[in-house]
C-alpha positions in Angstrom: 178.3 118.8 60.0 180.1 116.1 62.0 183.4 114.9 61.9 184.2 110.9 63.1 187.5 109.6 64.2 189.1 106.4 66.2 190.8 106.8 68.9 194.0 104.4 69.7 191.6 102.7 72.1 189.4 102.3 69.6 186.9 104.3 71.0 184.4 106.3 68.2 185.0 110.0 68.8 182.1 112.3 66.9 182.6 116.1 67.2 179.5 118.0 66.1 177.0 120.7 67.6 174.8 120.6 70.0 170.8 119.7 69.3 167.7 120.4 71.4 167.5 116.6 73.0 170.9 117.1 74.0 169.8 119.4 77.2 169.6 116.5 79.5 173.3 115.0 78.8 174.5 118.8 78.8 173.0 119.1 82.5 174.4 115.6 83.5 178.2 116.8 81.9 177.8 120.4 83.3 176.7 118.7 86.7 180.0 116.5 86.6 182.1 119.7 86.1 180.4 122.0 88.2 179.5 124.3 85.7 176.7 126.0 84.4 175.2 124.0 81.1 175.5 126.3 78.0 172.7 127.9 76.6 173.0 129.1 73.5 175.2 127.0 70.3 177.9 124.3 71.7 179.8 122.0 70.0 179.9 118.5 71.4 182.2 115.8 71.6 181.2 112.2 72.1 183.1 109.8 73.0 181.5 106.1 72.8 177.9 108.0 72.0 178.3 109.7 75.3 179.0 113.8 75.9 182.2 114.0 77.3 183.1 117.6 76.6 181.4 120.6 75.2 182.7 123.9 74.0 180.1 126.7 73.7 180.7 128.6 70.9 179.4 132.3 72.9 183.0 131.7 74.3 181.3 130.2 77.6 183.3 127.9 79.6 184.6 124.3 78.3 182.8 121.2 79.8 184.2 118.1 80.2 184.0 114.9 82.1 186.6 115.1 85.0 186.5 111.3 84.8 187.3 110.6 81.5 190.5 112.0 79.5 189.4 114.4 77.4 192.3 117.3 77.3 192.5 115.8 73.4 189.0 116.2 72.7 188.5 119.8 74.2 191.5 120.7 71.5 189.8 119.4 68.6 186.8 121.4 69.8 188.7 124.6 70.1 189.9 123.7 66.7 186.7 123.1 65.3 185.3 126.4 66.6 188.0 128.4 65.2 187.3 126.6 62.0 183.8 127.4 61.8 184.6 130.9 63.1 186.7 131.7 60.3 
């Protein structure tokens, strides 16, 4: 399941998890944050359809684009997981 909101820019924001072909932009992301890409389930933001931040859901570390403000979209992650934890 995926959840689609607008940002104030305008910008289309689409939280959902992560998929198979999404390896490669989870290296490129994890690269950009100097951390190592998750390897099990992750929940995904995208911003624009581009990764911008990913939360894995093994409680891994957060990834996000350190060029790109994404402190709000790592918090709707968080709150997705706890959701889907629950």
């Amino acid at each position: 399941m995926s959840h689609k909101l607008t940002t104030m820019s305008t910008e289309s924001i689409l939280v959902r998890r992560a998929r198979p072909e999404d390896a490669r932009s989870l290296r490129r992301l994890a690269a950009l944050d100097s951390r190592p890409a998750p390897r099990g389930e992750a929940l995904l933001a995208e911003a624009g359809g581009e990764i911008v931040a990913a939360l894995p859901l093994d409680r891994g570390p957060v990834l996000a684009d350190p060029f790109r403000p994404t402190a709000d979209l790592v918090e709707m992650l968080q709150i997705r997981a706890r959701r889907l934890a629950a």
